[in-house]
Backbone bond lengths (Angstrom), bond angles and torsions (degrees), N, CA, C in turn:
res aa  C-N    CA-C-N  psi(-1)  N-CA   C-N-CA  omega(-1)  CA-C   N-CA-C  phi
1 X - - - 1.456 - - 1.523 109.57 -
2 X 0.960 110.09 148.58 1.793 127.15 177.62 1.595 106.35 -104.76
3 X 1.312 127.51 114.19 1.829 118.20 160.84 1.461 113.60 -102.61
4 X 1.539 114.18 138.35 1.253 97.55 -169.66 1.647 99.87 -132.07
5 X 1.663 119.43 153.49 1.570 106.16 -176.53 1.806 92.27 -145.37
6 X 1.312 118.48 127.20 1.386 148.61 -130.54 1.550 79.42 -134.70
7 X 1.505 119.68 123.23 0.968 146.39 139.25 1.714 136.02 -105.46
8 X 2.067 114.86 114.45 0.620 105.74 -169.83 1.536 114.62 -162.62
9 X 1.237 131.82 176.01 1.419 125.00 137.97 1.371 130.11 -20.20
10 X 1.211 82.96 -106.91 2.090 95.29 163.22 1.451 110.20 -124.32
11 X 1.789 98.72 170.56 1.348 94.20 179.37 1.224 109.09 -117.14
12 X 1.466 114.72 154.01 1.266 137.97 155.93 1.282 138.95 -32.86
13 X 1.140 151.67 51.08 1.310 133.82 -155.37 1.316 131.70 -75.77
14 X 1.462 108.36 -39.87 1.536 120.36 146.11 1.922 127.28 13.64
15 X 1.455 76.39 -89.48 1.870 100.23 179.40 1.373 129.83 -148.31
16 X 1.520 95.45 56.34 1.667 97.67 177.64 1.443 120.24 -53.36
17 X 1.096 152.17 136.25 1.364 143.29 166.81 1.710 113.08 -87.96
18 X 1.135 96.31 -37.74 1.601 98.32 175.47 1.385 109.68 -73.08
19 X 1.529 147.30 -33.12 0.764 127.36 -169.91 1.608 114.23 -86.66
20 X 1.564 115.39 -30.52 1.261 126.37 143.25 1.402 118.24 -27.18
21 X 1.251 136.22 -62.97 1.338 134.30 173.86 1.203 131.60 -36.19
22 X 1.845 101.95 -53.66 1.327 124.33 159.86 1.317 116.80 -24.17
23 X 1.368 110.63 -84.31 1.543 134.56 -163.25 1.773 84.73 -77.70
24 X 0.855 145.91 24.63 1.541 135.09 155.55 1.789 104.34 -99.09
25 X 1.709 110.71 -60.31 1.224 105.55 156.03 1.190 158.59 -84.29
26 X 1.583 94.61 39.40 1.975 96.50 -156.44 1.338 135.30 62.13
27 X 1.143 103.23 7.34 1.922 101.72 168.29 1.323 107.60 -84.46
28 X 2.073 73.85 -163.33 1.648 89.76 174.81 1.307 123.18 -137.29
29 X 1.535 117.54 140.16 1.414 108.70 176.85 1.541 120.73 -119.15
30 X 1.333 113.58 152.65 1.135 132.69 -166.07 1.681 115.66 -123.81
31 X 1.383 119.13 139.84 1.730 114.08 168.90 1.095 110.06 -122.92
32 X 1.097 127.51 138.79 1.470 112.25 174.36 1.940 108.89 -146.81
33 X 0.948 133.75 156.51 1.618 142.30 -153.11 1.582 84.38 -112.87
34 X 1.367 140.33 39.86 1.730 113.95 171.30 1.804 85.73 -178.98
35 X 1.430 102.66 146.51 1.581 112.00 178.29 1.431 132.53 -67.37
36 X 1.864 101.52 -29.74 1.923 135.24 160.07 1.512 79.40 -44.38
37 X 1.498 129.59 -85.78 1.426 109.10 -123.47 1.659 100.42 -78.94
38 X 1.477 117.72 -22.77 1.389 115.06 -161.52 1.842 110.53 -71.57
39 X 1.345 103.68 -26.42 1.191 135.32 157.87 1.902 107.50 -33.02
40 X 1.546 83.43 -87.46 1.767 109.89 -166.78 1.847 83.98 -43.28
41 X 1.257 123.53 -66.06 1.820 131.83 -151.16 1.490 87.64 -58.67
42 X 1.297 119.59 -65.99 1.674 95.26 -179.81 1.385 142.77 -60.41
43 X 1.182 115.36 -12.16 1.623 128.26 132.99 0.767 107.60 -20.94
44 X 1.233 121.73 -96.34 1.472 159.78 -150.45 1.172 95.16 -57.86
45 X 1.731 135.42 -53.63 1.378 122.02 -171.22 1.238 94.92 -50.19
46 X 1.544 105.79 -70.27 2.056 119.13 -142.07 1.757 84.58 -60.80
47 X 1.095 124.88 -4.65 2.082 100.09 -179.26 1.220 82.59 -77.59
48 X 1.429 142.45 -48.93 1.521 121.48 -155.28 1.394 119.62 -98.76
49 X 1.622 108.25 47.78 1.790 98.15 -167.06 2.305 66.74 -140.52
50 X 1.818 95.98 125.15 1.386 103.13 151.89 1.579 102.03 -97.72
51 X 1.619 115.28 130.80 1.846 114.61 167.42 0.857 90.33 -164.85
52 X 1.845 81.76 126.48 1.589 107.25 -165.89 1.629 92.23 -87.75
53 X 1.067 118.97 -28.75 1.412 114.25 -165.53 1.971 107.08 -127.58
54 X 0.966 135.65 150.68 1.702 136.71 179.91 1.192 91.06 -99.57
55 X 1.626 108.69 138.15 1.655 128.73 137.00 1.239 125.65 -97.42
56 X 1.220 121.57 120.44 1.149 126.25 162.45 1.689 125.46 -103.23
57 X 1.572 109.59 108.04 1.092 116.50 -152.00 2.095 105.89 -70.43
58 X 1.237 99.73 -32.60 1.364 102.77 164.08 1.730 145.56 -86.02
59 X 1.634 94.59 14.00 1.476 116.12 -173.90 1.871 101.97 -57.42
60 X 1.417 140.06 140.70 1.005 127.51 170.42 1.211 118.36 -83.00
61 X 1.425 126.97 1.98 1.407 122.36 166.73 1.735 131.30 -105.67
62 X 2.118 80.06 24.25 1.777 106.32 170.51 1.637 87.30 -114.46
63 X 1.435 124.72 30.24 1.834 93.63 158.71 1.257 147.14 -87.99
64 X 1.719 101.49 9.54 1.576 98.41 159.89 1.899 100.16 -108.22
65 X 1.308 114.89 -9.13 1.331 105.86 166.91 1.377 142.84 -116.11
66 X 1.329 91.82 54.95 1.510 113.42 -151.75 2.087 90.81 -80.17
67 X 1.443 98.07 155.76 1.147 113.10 -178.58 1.703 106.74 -70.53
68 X 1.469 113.73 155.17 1.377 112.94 -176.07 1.561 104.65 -71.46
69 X 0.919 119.43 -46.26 1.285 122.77 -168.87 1.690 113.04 -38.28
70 X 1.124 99.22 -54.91 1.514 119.69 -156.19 1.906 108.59 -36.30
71 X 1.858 95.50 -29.78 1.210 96.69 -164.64 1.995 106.10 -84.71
72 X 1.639 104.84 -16.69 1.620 108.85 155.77 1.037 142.78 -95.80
73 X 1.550 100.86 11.62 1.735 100.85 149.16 1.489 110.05 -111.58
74 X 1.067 131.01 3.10 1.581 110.37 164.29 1.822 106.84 -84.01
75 X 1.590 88.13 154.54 1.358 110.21 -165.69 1.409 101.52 -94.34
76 X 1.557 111.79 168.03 1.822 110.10 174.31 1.224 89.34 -106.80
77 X 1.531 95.06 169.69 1.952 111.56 -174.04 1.479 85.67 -80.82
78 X 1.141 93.35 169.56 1.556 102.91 -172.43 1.840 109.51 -125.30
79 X 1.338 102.78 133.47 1.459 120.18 172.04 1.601 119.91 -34.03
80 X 1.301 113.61 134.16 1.388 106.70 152.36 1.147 147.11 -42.44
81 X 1.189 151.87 117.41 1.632 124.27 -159.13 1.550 106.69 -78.36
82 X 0.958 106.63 164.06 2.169 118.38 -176.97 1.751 91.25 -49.60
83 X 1.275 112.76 -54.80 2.112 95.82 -174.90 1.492 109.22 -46.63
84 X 1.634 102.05 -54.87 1.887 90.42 -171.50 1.283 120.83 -57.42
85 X 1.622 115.17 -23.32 1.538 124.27 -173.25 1.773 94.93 -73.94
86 X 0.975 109.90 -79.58 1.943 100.79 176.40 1.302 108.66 -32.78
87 X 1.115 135.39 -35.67 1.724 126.28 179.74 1.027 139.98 -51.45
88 X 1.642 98.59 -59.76 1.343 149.37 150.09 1.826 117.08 -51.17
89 X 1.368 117.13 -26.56 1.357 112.18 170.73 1.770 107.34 -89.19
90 X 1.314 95.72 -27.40 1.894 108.22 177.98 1.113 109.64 -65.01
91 X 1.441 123.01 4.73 1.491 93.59 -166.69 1.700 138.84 54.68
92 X 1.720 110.99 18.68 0.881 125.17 -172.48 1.889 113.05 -84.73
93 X 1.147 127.93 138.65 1.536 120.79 -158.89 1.739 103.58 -69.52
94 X 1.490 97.87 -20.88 1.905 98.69 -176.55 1.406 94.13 -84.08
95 X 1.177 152.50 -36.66 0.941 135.92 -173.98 1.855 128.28 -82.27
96 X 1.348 111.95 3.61 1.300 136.06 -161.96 1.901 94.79 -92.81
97 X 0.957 118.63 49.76 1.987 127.67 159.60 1.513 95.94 -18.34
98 X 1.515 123.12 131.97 1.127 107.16 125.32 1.678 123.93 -124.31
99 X 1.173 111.03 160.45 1.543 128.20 -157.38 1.579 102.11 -75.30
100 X 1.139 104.11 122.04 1.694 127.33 -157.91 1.371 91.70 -67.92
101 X 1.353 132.90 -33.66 1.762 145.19 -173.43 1.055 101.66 -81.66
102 X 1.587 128.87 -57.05 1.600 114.59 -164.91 1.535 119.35 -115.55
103 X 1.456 107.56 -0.77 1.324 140.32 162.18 1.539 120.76 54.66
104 X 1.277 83.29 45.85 2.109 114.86 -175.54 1.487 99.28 -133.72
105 X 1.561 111.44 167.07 1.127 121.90 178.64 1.622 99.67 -99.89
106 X 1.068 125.94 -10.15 1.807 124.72 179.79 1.191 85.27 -118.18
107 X 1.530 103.82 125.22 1.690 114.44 150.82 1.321 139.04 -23.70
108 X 1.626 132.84 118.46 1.410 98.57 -177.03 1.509 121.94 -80.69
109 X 1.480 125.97 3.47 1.644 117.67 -172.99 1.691 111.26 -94.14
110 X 2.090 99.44 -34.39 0.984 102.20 177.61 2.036 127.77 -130.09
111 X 1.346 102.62 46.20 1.195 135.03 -156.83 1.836 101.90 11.81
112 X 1.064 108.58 21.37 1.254 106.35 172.92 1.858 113.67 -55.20
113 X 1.629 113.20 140.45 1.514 123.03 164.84 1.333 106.47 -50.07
114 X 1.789 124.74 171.25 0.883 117.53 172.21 1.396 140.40 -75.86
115 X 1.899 90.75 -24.75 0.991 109.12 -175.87 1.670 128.81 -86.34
116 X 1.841 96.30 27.21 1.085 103.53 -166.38 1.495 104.73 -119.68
117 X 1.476 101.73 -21.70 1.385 105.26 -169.88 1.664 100.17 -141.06
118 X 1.118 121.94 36.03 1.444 123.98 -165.56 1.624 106.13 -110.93
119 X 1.357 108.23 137.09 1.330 139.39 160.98 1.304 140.91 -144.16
120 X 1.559 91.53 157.00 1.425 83.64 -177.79 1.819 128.33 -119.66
121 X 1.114 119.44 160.24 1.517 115.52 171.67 1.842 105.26 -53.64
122 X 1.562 118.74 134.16 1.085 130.14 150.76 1.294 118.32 -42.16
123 X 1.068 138.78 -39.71 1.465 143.29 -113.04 1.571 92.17 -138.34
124 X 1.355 102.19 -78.26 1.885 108.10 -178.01 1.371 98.52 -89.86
125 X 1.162 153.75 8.14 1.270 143.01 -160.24 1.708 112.59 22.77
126 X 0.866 132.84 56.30 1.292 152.52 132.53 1.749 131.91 -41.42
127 X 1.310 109.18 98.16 1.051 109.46 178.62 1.744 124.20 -56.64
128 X 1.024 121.09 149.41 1.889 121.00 173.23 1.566 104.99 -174.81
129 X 1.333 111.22 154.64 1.568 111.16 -179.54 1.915 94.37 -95.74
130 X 1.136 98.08 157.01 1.622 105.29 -177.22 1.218 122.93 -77.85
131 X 1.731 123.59 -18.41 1.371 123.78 145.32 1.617 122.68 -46.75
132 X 1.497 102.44 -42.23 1.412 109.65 -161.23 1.947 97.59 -84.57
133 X 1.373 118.69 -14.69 1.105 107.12 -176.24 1.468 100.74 -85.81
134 X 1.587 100.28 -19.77 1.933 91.79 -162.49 1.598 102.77 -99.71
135 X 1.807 120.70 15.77 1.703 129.72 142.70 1.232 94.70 -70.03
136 X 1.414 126.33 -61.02 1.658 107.05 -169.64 1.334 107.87 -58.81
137 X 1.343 145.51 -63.18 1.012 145.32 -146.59 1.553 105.01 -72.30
138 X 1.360 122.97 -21.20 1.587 110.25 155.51 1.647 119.64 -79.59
139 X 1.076 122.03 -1.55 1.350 126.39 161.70 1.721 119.75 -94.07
140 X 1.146 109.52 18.97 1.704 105.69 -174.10 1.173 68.42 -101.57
141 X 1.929 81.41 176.24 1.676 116.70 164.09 1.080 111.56 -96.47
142 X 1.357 142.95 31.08 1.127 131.92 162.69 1.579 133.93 -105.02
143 X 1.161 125.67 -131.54 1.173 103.77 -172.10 1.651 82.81 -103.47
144 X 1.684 112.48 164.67 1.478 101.83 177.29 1.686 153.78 -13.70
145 X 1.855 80.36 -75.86 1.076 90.88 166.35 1.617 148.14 -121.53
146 X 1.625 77.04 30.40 2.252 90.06 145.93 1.377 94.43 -142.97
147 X 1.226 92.53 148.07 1.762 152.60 174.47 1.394 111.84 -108.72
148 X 1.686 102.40 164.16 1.557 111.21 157.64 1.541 112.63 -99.43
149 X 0.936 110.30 -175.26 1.666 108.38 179.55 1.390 94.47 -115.34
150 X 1.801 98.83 126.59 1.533 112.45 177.83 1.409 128.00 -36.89
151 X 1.443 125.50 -24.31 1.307 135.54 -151.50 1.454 93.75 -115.38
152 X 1.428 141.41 -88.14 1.354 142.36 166.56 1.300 132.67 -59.12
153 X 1.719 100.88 -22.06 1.736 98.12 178.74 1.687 119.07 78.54
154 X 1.532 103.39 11.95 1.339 103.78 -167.92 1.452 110.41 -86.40
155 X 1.285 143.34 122.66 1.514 138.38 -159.51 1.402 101.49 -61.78
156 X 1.776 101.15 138.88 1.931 114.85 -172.11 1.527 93.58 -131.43
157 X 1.130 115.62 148.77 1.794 104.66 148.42 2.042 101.81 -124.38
158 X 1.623 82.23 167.88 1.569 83.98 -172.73 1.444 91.88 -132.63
159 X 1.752 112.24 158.43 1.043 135.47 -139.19 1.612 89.14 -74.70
160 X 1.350 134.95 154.49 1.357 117.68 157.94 2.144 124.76 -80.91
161 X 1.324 95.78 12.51 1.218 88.68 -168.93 1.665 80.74 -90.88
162 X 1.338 144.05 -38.21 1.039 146.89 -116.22 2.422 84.34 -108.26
163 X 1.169 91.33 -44.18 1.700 106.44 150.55 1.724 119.15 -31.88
164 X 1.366 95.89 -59.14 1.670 107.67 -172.12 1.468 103.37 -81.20
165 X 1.260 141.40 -13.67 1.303 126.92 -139.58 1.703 68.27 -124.31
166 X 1.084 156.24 -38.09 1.289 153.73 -160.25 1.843 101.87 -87.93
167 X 1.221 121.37 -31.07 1.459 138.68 -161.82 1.740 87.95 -77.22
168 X 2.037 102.97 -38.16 1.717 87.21 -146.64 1.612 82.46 -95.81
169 X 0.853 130.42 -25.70 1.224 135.22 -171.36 1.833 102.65 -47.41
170 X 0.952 101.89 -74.73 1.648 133.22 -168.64 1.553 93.72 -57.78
171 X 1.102 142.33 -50.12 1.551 152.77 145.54 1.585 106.17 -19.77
172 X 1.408 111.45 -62.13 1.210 126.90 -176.19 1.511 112.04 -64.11
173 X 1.393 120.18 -67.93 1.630 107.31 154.75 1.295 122.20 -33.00
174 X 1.518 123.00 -71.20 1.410 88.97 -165.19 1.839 125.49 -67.56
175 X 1.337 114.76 7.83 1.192 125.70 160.13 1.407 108.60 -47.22
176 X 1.306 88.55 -96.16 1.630 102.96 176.41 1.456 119.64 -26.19
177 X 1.430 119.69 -36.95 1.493 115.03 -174.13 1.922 104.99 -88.40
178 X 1.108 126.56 -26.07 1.369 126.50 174.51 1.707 99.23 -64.86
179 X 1.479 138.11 -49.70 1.326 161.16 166.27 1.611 96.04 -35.78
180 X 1.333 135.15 -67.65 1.252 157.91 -172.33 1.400 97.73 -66.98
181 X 1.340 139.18 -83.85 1.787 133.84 155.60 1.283 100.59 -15.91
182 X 1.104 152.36 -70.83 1.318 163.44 -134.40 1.908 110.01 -77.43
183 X 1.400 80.45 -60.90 1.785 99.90 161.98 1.603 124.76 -78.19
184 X 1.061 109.40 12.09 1.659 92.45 -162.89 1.867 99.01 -74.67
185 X 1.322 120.68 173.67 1.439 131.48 -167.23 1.582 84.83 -97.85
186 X 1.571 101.47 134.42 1.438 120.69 169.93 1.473 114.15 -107.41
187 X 1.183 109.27 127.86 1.774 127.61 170.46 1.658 112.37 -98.76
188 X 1.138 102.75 157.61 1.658 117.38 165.05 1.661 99.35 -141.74
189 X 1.015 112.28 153.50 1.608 152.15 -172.42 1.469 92.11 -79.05
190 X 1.552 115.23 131.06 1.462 115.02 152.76 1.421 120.88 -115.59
191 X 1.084 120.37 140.28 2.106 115.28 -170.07 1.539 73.78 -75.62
192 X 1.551 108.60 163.87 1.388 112.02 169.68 1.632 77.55 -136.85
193 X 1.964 108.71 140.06 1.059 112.81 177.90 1.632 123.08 -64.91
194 X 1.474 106.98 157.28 1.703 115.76 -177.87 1.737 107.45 -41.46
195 X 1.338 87.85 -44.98 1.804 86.74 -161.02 1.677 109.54 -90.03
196 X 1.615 101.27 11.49 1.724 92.95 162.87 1.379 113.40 -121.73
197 X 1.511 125.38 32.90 1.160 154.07 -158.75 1.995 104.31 -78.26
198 X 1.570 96.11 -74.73 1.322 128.24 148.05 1.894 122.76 -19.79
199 X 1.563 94.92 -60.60 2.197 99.30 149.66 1.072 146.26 -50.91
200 X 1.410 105.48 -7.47 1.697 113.62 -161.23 1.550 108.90 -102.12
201 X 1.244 136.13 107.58 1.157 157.36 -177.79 1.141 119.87 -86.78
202 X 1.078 130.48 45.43 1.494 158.68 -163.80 1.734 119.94 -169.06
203 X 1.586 106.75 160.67 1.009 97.94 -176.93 1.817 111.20 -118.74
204 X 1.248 113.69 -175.08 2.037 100.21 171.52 1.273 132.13 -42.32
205 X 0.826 147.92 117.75 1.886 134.41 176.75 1.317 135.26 -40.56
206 X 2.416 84.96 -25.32 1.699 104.56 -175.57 1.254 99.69 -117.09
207 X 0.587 129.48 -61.52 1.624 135.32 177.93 1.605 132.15 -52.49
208 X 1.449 104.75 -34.21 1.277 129.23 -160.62 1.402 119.92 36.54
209 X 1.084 121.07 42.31 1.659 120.71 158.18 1.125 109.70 -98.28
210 X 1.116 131.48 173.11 1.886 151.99 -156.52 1.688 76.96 -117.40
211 X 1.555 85.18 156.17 1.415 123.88 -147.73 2.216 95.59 -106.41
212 X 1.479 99.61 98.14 1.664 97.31 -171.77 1.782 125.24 -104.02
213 X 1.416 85.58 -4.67 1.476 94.60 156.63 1.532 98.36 104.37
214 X 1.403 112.82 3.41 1.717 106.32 179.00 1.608 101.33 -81.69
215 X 1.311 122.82 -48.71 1.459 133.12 -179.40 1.399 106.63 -70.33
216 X 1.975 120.88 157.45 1.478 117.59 167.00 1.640 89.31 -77.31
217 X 1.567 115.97 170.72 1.358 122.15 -179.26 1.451 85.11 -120.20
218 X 1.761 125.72 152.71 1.597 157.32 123.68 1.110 122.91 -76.12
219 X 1.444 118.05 139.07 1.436 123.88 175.82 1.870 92.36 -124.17
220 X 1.752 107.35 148.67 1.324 85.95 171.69 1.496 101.23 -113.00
221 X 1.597 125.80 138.94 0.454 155.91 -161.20 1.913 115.85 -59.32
222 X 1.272 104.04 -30.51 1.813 112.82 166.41 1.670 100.64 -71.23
223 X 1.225 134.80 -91.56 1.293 162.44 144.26 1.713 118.30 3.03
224 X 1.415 115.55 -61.83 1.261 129.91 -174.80 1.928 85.52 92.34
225 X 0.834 145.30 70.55 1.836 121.14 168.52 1.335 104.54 -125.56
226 X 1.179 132.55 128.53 1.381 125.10 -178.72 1.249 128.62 -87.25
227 X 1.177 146.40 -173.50 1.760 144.25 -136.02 1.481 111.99 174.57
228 X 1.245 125.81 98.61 1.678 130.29 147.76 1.504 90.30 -28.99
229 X 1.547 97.04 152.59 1.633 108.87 -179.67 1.151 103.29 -76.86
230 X 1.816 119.64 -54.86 1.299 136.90 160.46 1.880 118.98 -11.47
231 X 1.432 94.24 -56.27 1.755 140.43 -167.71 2.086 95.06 -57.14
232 X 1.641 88.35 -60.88 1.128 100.07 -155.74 1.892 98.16 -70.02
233 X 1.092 103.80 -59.32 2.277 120.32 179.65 1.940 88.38 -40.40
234 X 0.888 117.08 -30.93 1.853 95.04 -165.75 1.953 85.02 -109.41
235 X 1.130 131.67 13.96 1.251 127.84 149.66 1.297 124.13 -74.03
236 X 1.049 107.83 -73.79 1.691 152.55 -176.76 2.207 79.47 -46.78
237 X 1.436 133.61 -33.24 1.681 127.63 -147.11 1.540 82.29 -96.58
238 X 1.433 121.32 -47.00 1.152 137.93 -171.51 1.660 112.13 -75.49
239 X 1.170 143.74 -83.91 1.081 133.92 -169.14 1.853 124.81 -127.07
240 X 1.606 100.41 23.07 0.735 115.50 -179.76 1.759 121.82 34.69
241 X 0.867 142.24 56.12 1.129 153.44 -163.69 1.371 143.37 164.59
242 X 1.144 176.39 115.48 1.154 155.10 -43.31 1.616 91.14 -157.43
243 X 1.883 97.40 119.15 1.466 83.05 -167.10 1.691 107.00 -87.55
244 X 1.262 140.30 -7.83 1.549 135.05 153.87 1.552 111.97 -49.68
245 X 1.322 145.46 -97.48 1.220 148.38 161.13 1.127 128.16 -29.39
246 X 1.764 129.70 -45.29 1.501 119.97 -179.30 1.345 101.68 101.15
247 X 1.699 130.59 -13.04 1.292 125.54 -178.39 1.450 119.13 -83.72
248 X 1.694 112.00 128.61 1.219 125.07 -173.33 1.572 120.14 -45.52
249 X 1.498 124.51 110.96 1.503 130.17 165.81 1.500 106.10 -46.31
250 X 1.518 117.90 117.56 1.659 112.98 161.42 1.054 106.91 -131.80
251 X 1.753 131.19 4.06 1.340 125.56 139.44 1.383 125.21 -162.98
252 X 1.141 118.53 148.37 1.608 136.52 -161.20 1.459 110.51 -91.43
């Protein structure tokens, strides 16, 4: 059970969340206009609660046994209203959000605008795109699909489609990048002889000094760029590949 005691002016009736909680876990809630009574009522709750043992419905080592509830009191991020969406389609600079998580106005998983995939926290009003909330939300401890919100911590859940579209996405990159490894352009090293050392009208690729005949010289063979041997062995340790072009070293 959850008890909750609300200090305030007036109350809300609308959309309490706390009192919602309550009546989700069997507590009790209370409002009261002065600090005496909110005081006295929580007394008063904990005298009438025997527990032998505490739940804590947000402990991270309840995330496969997390309480049902948890997932009907978190709130959804909430929509842009129709002004920010016209703003935001104008190309207008007030309407240009950027996402408090990835801190761009295009998403980083699904380069989506903001105004395409943008939300915000209930709670802090916090901007974030809903891809980028539903990377965080596979990194909480909770159950999938609710989270807290990075900034206030106030419980969110996120859509599960918004789950899948981040799963296939990210799937899809590292596709493409094993595909890309796979393809990259391969170089080999050419000795260029001693006595055409003296011809070369250029300088190192790494070093940038001119070529004086104490070192053997490399040319790579995609590119034409030449290489101290020296130049080239602490290349080849480092990024294996040809640092003018980007084409993979597979022999020296």
């Amino acid at each position: 059970f959850i008890d909750a005691c609300q200090l305030g002016r007036g109350q809300e009736f609308g959309n309490n969340t706390l009192k919602r909680m309550t009546q989700l876990t069997g507590g009790e809630f209370g409002y009261f206009n002065n600090t005496k009574a909110l005081i006295n009522a929580g007394k008063a709750f904990a005298s009438k609660k025997d527990v032998k043992e505490s739940t804590d419905y947000f402990s991270p080592d309840k995330k496969d046994k997390i309480a049902p509830p948890v997932s009907e009191i978190a709130l959804p991020l909430r929509r842009p209203s129709l002004l920010d969406l016209r703003l935001m389609m104008k190309g207008k600079e007030i309407g240009q959000k950027k996402c408090q998580i990835c801190h761009s106005v295009k998403a980083a998983v699904t380069g989506s605008n903001f105004y395409i995939e943008g939300r915000y926290c209930p709670s802090c009003d916090r901007a974030m795109h809903l891809s980028c909330a539903a990377m965080w939300a596979k990194k909480t401890e909770y159950k999938e699909n609710v989270f807290r919100c990075p900034f206030c911590y106030f419980l969110l859940e996120i859509p599960n489609a918004a789950l899948k579209l981040v799963k296939d996405k990210t799937e899809e990159a590292q596709e493409i990048k094993i595909i890309e490894e796979a393809e990259k352009e391969l170089t080999q090293m050419i000795l260029i002889p001693d006595k055409n050392i003296d011809q070369i009208d250029a300088s190192c690729s790494y070093c940038h000094s001119i070529f004086l005949g104490d070192f053997k010289v490399f040319e790579c063979d995609k590119c034409g760029s030449f290489y101290h041997e020296p130049c080239l062995g602490k290349m080849i340790k480092e990024i294996k590949a040809c640092r003018y072009c980007g084409a993979k070293i597979i022999d020296k």
